[in-house]
PyMOL CGO cylinders between C-alpha atoms (Angstrom):
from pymol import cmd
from pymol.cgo import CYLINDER

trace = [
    CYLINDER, -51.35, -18.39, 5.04, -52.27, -20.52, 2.12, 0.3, 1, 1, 1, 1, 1, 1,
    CYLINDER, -52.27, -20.52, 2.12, -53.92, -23.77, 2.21, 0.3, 1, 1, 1, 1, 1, 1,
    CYLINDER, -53.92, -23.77, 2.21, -52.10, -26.92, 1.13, 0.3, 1, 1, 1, 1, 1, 1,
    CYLINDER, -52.10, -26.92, 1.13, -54.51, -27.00, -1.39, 0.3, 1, 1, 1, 1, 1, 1,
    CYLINDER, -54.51, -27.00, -1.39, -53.62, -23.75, -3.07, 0.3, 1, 1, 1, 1, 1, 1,
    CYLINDER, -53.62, -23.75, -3.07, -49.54, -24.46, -2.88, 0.3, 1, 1, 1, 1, 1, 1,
    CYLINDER, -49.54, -24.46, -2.88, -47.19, -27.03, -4.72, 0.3, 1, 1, 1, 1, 1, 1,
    CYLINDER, -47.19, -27.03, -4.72, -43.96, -28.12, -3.18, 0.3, 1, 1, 1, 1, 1, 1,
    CYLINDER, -43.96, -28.12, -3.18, -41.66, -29.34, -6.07, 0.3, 1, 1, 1, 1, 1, 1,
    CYLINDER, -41.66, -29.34, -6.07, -38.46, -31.21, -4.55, 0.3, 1, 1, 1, 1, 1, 1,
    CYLINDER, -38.46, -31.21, -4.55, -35.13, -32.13, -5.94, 0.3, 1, 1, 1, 1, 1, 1,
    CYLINDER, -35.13, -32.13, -5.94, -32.04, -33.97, -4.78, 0.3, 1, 1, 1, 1, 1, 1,
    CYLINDER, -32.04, -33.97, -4.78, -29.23, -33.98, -6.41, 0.3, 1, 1, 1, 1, 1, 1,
    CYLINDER, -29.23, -33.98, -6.41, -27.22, -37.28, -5.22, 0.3, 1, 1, 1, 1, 1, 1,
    CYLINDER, -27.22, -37.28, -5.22, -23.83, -38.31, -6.37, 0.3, 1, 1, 1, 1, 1, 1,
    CYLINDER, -23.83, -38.31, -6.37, -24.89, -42.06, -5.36, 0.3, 1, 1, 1, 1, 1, 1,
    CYLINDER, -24.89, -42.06, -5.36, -27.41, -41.71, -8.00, 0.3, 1, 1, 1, 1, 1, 1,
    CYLINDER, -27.41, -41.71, -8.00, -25.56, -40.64, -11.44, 0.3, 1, 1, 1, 1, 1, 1,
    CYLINDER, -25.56, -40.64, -11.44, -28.94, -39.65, -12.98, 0.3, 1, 1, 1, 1, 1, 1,
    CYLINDER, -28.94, -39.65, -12.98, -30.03, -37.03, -10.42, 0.3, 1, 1, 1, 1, 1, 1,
    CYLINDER, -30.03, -37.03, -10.42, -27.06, -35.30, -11.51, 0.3, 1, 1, 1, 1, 1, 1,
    CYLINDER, -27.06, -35.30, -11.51, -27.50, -33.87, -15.48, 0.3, 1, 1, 1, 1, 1, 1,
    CYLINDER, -27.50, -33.87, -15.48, -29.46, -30.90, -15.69, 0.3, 1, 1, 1, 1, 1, 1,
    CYLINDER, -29.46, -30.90, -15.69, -32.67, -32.55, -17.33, 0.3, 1, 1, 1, 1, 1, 1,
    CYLINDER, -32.67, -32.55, -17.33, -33.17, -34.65, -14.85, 0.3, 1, 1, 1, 1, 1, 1,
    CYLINDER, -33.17, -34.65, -14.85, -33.77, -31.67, -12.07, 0.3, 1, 1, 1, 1, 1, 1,
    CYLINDER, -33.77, -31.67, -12.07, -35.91, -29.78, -14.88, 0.3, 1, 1, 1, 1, 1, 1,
    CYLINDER, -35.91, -29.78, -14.88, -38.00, -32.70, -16.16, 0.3, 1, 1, 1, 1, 1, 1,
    CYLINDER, -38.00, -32.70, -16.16, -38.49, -33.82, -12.19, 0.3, 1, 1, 1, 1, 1, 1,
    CYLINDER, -38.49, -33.82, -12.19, -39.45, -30.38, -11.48, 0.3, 1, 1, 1, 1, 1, 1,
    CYLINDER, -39.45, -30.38, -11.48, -41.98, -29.57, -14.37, 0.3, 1, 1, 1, 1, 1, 1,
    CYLINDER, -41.98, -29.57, -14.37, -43.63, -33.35, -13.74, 0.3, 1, 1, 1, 1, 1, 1,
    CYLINDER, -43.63, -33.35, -13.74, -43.96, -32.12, -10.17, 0.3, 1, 1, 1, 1, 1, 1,
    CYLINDER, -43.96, -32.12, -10.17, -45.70, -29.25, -10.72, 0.3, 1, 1, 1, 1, 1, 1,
    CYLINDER, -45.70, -29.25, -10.72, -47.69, -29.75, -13.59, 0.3, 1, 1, 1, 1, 1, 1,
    CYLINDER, -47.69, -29.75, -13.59, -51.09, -31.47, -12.69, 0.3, 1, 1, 1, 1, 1, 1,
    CYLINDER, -51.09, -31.47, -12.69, -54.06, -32.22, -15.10, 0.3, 1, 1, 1, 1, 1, 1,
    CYLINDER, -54.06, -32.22, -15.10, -56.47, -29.13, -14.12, 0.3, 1, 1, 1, 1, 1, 1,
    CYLINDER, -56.47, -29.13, -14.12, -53.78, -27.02, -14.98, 0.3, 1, 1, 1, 1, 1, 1,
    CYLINDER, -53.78, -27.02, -14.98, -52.28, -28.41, -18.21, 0.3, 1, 1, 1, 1, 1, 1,
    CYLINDER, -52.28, -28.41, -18.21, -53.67, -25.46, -20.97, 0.3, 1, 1, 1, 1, 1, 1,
    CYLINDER, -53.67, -25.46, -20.97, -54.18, -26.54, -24.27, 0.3, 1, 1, 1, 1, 1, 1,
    CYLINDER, -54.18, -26.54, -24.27, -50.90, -23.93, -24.94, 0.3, 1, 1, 1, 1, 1, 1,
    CYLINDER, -50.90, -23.93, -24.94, -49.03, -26.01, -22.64, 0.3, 1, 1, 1, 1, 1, 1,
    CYLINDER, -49.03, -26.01, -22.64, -49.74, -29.52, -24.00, 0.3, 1, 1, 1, 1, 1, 1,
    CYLINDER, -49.74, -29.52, -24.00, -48.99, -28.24, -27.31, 0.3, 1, 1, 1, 1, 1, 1,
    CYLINDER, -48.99, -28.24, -27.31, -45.26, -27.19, -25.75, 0.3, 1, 1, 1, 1, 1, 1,
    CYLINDER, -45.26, -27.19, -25.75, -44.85, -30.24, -24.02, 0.3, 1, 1, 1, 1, 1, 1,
    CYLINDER, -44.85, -30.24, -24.02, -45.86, -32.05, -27.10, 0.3, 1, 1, 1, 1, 1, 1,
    CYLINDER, -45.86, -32.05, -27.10, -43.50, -30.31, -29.58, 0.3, 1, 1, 1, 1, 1, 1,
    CYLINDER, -43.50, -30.31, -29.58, -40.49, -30.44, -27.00, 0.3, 1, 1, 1, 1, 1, 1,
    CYLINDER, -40.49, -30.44, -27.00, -40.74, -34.09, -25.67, 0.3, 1, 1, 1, 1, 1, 1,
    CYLINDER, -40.74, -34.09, -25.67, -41.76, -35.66, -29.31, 0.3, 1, 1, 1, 1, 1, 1,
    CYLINDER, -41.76, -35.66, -29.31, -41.04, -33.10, -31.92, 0.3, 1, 1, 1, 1, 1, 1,
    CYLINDER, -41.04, -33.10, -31.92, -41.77, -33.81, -35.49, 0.3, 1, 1, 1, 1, 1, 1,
    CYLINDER, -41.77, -33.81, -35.49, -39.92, -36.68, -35.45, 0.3, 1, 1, 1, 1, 1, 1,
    CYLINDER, -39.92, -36.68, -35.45, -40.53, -38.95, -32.72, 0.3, 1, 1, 1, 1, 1, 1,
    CYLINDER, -40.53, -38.95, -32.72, -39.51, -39.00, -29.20, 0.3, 1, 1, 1, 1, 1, 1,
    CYLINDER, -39.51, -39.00, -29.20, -36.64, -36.85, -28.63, 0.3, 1, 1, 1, 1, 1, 1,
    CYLINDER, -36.64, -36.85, -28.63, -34.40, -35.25, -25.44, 0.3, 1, 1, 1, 1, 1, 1,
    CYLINDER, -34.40, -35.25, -25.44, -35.90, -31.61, -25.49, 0.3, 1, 1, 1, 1, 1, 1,
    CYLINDER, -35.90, -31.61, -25.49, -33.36, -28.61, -25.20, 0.3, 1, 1, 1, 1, 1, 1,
    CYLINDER, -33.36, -28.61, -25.20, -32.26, -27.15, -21.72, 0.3, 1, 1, 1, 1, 1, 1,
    CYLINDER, -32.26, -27.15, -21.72, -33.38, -24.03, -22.86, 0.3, 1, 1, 1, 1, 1, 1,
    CYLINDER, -33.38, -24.03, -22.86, -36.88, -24.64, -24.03, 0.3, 1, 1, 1, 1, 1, 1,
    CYLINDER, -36.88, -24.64, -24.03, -37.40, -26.69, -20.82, 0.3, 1, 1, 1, 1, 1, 1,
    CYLINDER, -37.40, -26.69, -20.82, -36.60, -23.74, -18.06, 0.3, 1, 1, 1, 1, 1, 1,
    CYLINDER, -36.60, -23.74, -18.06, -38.74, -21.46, -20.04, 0.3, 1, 1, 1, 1, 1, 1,
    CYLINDER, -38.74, -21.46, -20.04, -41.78, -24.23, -19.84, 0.3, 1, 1, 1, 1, 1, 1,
    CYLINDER, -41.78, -24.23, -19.84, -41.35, -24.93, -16.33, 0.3, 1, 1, 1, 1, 1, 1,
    CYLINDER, -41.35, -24.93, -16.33, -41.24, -20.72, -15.78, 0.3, 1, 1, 1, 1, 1, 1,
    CYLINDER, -41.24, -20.72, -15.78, -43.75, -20.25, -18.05, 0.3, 1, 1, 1, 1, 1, 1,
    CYLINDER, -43.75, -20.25, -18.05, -46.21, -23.10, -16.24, 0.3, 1, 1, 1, 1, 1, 1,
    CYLINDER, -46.21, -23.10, -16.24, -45.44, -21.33, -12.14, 0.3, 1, 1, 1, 1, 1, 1,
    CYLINDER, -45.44, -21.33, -12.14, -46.38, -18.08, -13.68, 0.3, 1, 1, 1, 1, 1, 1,
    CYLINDER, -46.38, -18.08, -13.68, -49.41, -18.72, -16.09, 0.3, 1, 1, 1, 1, 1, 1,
    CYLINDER, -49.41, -18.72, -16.09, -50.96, -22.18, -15.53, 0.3, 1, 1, 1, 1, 1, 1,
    CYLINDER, -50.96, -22.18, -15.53, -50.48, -22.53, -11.80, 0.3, 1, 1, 1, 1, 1, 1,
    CYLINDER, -50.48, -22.53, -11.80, -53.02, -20.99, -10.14, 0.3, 1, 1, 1, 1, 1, 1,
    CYLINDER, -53.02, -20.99, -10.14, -51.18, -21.72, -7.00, 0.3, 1, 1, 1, 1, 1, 1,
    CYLINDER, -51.18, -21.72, -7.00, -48.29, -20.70, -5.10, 0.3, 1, 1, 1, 1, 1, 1,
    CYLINDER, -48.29, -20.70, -5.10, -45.28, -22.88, -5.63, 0.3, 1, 1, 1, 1, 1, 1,
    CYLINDER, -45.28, -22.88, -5.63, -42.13, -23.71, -3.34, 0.3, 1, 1, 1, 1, 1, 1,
    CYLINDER, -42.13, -23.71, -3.34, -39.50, -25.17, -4.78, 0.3, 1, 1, 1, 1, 1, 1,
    CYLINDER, -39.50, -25.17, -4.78, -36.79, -26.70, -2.49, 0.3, 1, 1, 1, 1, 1, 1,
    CYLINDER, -36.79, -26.70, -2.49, -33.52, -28.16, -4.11, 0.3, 1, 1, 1, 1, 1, 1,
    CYLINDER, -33.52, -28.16, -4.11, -30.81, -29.93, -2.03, 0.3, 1, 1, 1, 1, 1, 1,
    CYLINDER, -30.81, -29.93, -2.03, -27.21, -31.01, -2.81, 0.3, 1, 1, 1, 1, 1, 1,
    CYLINDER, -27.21, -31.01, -2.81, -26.52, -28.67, -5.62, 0.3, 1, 1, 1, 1, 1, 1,
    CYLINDER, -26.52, -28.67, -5.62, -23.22, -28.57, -4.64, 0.3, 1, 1, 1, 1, 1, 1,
    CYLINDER, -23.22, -28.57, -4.64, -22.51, -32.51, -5.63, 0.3, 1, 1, 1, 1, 1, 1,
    CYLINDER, -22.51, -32.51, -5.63, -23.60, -31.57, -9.40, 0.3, 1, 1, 1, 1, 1, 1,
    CYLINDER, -23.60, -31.57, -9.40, -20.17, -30.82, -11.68, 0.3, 1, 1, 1, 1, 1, 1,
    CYLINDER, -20.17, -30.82, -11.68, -19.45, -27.19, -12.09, 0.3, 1, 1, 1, 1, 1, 1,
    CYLINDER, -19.45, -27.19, -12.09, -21.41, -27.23, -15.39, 0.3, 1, 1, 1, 1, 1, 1,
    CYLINDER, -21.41, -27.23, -15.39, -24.90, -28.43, -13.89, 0.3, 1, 1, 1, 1, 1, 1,
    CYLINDER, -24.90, -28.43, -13.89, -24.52, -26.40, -11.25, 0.3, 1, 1, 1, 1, 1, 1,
    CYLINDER, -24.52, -26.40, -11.25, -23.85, -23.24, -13.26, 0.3, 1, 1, 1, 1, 1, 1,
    CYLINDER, -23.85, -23.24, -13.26, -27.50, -24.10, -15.47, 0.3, 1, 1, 1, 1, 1, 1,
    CYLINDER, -27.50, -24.10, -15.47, -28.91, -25.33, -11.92, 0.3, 1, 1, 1, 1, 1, 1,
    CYLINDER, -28.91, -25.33, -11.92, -28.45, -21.87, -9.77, 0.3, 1, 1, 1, 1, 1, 1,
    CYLINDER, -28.45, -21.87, -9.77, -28.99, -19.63, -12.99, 0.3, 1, 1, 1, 1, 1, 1,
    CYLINDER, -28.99, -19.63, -12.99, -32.27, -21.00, -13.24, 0.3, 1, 1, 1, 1, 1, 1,
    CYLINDER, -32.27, -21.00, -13.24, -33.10, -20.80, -9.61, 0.3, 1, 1, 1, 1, 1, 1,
    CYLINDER, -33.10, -20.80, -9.61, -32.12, -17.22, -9.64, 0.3, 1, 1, 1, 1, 1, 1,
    CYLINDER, -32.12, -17.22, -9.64, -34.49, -16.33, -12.62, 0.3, 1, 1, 1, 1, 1, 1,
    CYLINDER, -34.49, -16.33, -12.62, -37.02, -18.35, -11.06, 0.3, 1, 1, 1, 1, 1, 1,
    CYLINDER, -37.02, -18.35, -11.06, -36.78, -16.41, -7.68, 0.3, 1, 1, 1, 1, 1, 1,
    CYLINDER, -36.78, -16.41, -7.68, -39.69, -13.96, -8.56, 0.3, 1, 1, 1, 1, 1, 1,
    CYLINDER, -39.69, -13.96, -8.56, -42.16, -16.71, -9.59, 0.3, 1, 1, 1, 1, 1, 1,
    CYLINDER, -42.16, -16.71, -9.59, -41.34, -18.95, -6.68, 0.3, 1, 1, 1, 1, 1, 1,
    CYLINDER, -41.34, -18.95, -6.68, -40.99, -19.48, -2.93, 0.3, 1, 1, 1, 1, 1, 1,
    CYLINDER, -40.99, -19.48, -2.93, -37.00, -21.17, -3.10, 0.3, 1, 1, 1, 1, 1, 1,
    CYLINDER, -37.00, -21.17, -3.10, -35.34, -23.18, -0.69, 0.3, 1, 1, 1, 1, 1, 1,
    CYLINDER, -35.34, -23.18, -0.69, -31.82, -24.59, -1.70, 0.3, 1, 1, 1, 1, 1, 1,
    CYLINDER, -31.82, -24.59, -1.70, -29.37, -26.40, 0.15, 0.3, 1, 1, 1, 1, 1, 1,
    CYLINDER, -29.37, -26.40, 0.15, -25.63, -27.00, -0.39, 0.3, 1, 1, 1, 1, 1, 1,
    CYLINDER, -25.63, -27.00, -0.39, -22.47, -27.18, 0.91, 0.3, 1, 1, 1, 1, 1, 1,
    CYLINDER, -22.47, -27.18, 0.91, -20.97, -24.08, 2.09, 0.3, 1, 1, 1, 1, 1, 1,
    CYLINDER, -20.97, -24.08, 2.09, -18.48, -23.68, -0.89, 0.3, 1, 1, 1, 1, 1, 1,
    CYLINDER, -18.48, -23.68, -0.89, -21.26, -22.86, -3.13, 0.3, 1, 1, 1, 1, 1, 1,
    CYLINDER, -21.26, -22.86, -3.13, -22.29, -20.11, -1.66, 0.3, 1, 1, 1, 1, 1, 1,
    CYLINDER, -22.29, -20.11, -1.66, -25.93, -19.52, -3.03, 0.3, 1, 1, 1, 1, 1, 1,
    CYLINDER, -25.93, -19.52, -3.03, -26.09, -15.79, -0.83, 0.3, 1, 1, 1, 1, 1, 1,
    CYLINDER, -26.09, -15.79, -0.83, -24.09, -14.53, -3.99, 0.3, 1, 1, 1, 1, 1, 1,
    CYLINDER, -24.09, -14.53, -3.99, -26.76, -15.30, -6.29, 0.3, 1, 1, 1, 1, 1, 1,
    CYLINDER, -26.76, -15.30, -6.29, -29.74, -14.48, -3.71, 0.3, 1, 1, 1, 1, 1, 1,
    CYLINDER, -29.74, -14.48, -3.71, -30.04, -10.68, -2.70, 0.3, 1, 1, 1, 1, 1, 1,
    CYLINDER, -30.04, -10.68, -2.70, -32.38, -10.97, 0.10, 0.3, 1, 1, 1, 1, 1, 1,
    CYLINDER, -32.38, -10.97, 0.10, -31.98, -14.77, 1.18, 0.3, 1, 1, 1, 1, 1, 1,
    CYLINDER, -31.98, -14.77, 1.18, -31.76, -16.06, 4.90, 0.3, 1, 1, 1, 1, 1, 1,
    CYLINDER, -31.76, -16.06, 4.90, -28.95, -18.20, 5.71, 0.3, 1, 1, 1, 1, 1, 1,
    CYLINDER, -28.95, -18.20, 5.71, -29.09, -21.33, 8.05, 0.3, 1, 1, 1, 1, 1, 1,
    CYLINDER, -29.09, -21.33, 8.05, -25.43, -23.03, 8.80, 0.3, 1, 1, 1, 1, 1, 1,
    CYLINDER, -25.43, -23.03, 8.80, -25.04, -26.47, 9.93, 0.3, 1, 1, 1, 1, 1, 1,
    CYLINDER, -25.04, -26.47, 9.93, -22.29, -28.35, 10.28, 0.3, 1, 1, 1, 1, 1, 1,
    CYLINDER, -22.29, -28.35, 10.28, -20.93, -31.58, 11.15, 0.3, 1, 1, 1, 1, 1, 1,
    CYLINDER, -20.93, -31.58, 11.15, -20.47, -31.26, 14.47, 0.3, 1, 1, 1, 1, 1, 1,
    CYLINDER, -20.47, -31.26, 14.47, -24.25, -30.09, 14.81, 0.3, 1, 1, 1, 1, 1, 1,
    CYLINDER, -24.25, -30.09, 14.81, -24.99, -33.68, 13.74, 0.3, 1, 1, 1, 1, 1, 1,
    CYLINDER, -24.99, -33.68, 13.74, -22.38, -35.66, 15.70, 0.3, 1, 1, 1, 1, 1, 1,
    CYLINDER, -22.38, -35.66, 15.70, -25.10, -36.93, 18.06, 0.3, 1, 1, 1, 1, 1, 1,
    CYLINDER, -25.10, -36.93, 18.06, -27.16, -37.60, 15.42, 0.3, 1, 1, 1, 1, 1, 1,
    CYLINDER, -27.16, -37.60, 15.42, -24.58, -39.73, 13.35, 0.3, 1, 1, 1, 1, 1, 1,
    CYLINDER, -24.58, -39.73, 13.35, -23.66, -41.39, 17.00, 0.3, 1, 1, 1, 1, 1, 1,
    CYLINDER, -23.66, -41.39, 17.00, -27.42, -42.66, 17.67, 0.3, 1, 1, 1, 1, 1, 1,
    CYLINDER, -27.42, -42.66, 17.67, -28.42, -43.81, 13.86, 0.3, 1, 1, 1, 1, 1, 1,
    CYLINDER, -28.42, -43.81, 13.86, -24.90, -45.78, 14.32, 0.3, 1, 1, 1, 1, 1, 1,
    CYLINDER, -24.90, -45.78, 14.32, -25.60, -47.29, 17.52, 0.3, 1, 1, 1, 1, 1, 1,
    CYLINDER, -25.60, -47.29, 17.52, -29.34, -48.07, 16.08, 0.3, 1, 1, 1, 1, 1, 1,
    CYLINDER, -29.34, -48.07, 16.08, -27.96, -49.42, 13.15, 0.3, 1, 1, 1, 1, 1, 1,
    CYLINDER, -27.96, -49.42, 13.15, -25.45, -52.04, 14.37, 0.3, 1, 1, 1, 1, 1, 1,
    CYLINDER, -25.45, -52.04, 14.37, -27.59, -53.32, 17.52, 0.3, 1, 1, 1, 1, 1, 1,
    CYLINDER, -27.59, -53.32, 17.52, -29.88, -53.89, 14.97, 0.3, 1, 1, 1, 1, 1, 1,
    CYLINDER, -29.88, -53.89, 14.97, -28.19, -55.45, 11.35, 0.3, 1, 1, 1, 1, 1, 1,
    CYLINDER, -28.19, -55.45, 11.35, -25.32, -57.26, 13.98, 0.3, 1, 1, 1, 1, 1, 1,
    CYLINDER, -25.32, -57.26, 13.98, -27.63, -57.71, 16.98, 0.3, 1, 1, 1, 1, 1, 1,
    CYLINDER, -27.63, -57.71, 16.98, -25.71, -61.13, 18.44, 0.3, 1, 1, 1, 1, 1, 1,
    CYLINDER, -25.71, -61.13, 18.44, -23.67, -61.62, 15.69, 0.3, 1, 1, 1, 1, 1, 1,
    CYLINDER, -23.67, -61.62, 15.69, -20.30, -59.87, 17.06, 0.3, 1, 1, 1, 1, 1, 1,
    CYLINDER, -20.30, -59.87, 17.06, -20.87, -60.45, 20.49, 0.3, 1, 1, 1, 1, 1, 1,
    CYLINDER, -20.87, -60.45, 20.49, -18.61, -63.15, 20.57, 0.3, 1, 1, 1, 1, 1, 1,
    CYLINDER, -18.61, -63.15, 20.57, -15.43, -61.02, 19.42, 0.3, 1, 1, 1, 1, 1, 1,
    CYLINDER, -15.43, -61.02, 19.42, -16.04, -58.67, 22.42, 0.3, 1, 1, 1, 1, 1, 1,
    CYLINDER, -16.04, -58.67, 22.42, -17.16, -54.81, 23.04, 0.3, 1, 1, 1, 1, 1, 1,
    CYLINDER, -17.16, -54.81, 23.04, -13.82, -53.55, 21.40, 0.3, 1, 1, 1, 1, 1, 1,
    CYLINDER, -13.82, -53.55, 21.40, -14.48, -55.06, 17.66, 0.3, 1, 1, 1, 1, 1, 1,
    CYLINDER, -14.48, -55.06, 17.66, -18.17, -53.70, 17.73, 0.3, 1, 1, 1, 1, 1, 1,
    CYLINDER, -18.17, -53.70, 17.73, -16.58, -50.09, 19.09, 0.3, 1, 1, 1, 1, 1, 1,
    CYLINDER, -16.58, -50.09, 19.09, -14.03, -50.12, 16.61, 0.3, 1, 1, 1, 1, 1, 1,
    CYLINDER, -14.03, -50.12, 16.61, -16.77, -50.73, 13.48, 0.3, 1, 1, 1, 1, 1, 1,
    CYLINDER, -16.77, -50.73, 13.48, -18.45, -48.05, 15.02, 0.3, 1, 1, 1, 1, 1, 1,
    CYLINDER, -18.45, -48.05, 15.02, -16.23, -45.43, 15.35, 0.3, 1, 1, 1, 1, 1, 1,
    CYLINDER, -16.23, -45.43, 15.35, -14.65, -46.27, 11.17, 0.3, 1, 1, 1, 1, 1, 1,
    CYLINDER, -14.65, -46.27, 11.17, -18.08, -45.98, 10.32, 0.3, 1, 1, 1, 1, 1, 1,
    CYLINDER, -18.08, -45.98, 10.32, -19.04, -42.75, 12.16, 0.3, 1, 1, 1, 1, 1, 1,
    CYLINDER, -19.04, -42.75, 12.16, -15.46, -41.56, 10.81, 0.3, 1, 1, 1, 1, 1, 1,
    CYLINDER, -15.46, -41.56, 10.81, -16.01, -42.01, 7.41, 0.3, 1, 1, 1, 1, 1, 1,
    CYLINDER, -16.01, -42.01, 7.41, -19.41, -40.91, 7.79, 0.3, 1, 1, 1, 1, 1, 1,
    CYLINDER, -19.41, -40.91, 7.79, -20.17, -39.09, 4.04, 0.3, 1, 1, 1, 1, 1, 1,
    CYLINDER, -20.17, -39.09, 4.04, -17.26, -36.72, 4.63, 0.3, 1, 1, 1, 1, 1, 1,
    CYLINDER, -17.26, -36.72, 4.63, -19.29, -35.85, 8.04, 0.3, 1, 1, 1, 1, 1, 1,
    CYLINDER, -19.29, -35.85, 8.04, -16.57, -35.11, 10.78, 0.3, 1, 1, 1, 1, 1, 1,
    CYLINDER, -16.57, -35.11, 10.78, -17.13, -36.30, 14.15, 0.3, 1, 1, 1, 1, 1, 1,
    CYLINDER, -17.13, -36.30, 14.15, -14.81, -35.47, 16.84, 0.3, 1, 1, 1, 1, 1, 1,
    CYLINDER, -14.81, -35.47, 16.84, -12.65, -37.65, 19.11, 0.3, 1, 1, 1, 1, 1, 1,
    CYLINDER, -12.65, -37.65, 19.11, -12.60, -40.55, 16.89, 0.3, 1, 1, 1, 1, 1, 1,
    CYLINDER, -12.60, -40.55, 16.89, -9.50, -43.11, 17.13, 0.3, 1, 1, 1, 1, 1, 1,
    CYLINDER, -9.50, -43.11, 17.13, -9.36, -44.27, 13.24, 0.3, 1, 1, 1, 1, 1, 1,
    CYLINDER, -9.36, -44.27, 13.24, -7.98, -47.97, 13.09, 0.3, 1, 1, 1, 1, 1, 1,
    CYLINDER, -7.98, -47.97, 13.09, -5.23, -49.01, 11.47, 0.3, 1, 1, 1, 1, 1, 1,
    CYLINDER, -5.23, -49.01, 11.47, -6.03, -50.18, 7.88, 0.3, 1, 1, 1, 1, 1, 1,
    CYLINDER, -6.03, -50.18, 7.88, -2.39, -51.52, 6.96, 0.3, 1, 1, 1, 1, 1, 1,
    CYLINDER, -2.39, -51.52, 6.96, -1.73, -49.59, 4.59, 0.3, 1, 1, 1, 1, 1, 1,
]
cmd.load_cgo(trace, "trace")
């Protein structure tokens, strides 16, 4: 097994709450910053950073294109290391992202270790010959969403409901395990909103 010392774990979120993680140079230039360190920045590869980020003309967006071959070019020449790349929420990028996102992934897969995480509607088997699969759902979490709930409003209300009763603080904790992030948790009374 390799040391930490020999690997580099490059990680990327993509996270509808932040607009920015979502456009396709954001996951390449996060990636390629990640991996890229100063012992293994050739002269070949500063020149390529050089004439993609600044160009002849001054600080510029570089092209999609030129950026996936960089980062592939920099896991499979300048890296002297083995790198694992692990990617999360693909599936809350737009179509278009997405589409760029996994087809670089899959041309990646030879140069790197790849672990990528998304809802099950984007199913990344299709793209992955020999990948294993791990399912989770919602109800896998339901004690988990329960306890960081409880934890939460003991400790951001601690006192301050108490005088309303046990009902009001059950009822604020039950809408906010049901509307969770889309997570489902069973056996859940939603209130009435009056609507």
């Amino acid at each position: 097994m390799p040391s930490e010392e020999s690997r580099i774990i490059a990680y990327y979120f993509f996270d509808f709450r932040r607009k920015e993680s979502l456009f396709t140079l954001s996951f390449l230039r996060s990636i390629l910053h990640q991996i890229l360190q100063i012992d293994n920045i050739s002269p070949g590869i500063q020149r390529r950073l050089e004439t993609i980020f600044i160009g002849t003309i001054g600080i510029r967006e570089p092209d999609v294109i030129e950026l996936q071959k960089l980062v592939a070019d920099v896991c499979t020449t300048s890296i002297q290391k083995e790198v694992f790349l692990v990617v999360d929420g693909i599936d809350e990028a737009d179509e278009d992202v997405r589409k760029i996102a996994l087809h670089f992934l899959k041309n990646m897969r030879s140069r790197v270790k790849l672990f990528a995480a998304g809802q099950p509607e984007i199913d990344i088997t299709k793209l992955f010959d020999s990948c294993v699969t791990i399912s989770i759902s919602a109800r896998d979490l339901e004690n988990d969403i329960w306890t960081f709930i409880n934890v939460q409003v003991e400790k951001e209300l601690n006192g301050v409901l108490s005088p309303y009763g046990s009902e009001l603080i059950e009822t604020i904790k039950s809408v906010l395990a049901w509307n969770a992030q889309g997570m489902y948790v069973p056996n859940i009374k939603p209130i009435y909103r009056g609507e």
